[in-house]
GUZATI-176947 format. One record per residue (C-alpha): x, y, z. Coordinates in nm, 2 decimals. Example, Ala and Ser with C-alpha at 12.3 -4.5 7.8 and 13.67 -1.06 7.14 Angstrom:
2
<nufi x="1.23" y="-0.45" z="0.78"/>
<nufi x="1.37" y="-0.11" z="0.71"/>
This chain:
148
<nufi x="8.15" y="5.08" z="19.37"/>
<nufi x="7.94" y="5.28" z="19.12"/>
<nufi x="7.58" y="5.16" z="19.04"/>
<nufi x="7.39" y="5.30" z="18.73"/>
<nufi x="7.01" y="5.26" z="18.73"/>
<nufi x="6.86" y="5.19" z="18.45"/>
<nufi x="6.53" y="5.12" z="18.32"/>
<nufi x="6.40" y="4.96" z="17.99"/>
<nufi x="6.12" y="5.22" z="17.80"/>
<nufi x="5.86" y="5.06" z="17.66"/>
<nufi x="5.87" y="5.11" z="17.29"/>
<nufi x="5.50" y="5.22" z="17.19"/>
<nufi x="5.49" y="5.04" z="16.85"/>
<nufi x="5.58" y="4.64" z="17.01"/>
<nufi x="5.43" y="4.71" z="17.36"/>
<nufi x="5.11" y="4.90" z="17.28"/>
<nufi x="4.78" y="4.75" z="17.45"/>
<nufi x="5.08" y="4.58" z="17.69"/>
<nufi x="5.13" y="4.84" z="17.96"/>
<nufi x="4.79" y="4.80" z="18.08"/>
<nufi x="4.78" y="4.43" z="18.12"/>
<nufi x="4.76" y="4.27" z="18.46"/>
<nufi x="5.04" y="3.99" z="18.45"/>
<nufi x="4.83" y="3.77" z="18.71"/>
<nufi x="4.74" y="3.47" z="18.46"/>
<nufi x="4.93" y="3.26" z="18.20"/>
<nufi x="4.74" y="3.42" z="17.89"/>
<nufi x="4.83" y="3.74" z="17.99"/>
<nufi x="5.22" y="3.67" z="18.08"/>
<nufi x="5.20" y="3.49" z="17.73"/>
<nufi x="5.11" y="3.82" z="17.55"/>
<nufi x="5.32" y="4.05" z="17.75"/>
<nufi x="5.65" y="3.80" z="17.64"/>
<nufi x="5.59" y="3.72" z="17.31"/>
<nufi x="5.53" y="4.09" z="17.26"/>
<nufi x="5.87" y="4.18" z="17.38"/>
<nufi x="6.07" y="3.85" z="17.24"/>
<nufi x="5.87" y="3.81" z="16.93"/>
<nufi x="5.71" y="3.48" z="16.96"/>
<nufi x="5.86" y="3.15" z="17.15"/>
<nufi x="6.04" y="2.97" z="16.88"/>
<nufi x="6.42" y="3.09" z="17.02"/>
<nufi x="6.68" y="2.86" z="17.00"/>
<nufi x="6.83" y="2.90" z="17.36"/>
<nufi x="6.66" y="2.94" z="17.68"/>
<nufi x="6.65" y="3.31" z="17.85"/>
<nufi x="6.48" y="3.43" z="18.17"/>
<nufi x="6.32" y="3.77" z="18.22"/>
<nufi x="6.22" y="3.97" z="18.55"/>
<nufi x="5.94" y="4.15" z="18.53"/>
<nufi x="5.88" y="4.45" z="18.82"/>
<nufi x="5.51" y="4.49" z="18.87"/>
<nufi x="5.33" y="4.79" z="19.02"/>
<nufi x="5.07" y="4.69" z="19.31"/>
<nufi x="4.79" y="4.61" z="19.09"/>
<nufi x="5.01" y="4.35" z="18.90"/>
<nufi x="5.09" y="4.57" z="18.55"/>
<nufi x="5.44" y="4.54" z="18.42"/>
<nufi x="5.66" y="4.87" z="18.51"/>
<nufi x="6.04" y="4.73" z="18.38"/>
<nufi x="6.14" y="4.42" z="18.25"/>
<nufi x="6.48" y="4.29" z="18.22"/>
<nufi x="6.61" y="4.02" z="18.01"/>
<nufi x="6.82" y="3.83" z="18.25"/>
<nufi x="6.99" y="3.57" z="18.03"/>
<nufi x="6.99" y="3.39" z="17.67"/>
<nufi x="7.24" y="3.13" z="17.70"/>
<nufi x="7.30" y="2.72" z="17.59"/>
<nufi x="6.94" y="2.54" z="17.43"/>
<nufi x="6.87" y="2.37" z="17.79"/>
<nufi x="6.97" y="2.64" z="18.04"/>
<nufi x="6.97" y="3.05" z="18.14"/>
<nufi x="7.29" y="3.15" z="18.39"/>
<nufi x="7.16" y="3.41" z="18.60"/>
<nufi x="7.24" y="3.53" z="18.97"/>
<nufi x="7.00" y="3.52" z="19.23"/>
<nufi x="7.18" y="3.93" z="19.29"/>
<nufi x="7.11" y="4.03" z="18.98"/>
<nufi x="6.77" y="3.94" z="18.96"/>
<nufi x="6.72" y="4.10" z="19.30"/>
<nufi x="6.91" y="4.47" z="19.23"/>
<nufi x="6.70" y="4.49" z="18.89"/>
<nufi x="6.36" y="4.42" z="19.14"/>
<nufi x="6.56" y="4.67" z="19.42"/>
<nufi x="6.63" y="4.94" z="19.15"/>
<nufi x="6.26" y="4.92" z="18.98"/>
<nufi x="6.13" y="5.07" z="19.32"/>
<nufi x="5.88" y="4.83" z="19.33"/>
<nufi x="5.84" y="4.53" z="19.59"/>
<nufi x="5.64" y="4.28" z="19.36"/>
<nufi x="5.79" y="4.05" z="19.05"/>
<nufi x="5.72" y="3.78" z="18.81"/>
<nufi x="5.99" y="3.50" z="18.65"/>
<nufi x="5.93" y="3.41" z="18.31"/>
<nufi x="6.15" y="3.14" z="18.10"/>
<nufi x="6.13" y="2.95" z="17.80"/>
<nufi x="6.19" y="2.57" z="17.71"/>
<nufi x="6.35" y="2.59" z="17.36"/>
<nufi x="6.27" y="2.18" z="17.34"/>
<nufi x="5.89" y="2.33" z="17.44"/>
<nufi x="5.89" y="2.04" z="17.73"/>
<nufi x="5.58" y="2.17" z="17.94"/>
<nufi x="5.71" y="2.05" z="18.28"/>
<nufi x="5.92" y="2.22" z="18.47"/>
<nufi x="6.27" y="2.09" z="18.61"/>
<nufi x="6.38" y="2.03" z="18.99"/>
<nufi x="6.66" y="2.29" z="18.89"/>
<nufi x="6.38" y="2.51" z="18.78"/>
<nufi x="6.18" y="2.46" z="19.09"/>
<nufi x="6.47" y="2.51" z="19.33"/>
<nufi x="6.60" y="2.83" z="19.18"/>
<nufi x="6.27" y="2.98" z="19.18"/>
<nufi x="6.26" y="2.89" z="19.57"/>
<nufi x="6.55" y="2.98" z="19.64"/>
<nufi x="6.51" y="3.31" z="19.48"/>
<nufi x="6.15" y="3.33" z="19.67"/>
<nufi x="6.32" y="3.28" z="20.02"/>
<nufi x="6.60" y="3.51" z="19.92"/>
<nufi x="6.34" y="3.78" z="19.78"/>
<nufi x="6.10" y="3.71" z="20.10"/>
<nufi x="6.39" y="3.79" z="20.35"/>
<nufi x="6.46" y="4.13" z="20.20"/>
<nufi x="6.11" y="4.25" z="20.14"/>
<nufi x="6.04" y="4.18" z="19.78"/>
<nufi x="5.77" y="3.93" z="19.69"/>
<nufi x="5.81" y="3.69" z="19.43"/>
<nufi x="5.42" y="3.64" z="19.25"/>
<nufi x="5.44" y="3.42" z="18.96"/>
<nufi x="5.67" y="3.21" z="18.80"/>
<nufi x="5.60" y="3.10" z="18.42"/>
<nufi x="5.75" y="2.87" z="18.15"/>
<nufi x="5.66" y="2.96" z="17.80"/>
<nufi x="5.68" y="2.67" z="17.56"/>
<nufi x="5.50" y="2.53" z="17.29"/>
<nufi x="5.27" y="2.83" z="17.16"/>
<nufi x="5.12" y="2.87" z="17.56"/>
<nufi x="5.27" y="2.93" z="17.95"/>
<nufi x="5.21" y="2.72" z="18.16"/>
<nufi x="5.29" y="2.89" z="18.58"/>
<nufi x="5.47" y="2.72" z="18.82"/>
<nufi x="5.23" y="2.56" z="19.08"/>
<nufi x="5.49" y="2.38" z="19.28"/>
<nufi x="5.55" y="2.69" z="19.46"/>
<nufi x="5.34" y="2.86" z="19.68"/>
<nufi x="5.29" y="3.20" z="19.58"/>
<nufi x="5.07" y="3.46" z="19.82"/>
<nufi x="4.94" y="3.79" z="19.64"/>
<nufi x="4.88" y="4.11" z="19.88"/>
């Protein structure tokens, strides 16, 4: 089995004033997404990992799916690998609602504990999970997420 690392470089001209954001609050995961999607108007709903250093700024991101209006197909070992491969432990969830309903699903509550219990049992720590609809993002407080 061969496995390639990879890692996304920031492009200066749509990321600059980004690197340096903490991703610890809805406004700021807001700005960080739309900066690398280009607003929140798409037609289908996608998911992206985001690997955070220790003080919560954004080292790689991965766009993790972009699939049907109502739902994102993703594994739970991709999603993990890309977090294993950053070399970093924390990392954030963010996903759209292209129908810009503000309330998350029980499918989008389940996955996201799932992948939490999953993450938790091999040392990676899940610390935010956000929906981005409407012209805002709105984070997940059905789950209970612990910070270091």
């Amino acid at each position: 089995m061969i496995v390639k690392e990879s890692k996304i470089i920031y492009e200066e001209k749509r990321i600059k004033g980004i690197r340096s954001l903490k991703l610890t609050n809805p406004k700021s995961v807001y700005r960080f997404t739309t900066s690398i999607i280009g607003g929140n108007n798409s037609p289908t709903e996608y998911l992206i990992t985001v690997a955070l250093s220790d003080d919560a700024k954004p080292v790689s991101y991965i766009i993790m799916g972009n699939s049907s209006e109502n739902e994102v197909s993703f594994s739970y070992t991709s999603i993990l690998r890309f977090v294993i491969l950053s070399g970093y432990e924390d990392f954030i969830t963010i996903h759209n609602h292209p129908n810009d309903s503000p309330k998350f699903s029980e499918e989008d509550i389940s996955s996201t504990l799932k992948l939490k219990k999953i993450a938790e049992t091999i040392g990676l720590n899940l610390i935010g999970d956000y929906l981005i609809c409407n012209g805002k993002c709105i984070k997940n407080i059905k789950i209970k997420i612990t910070i270091k």
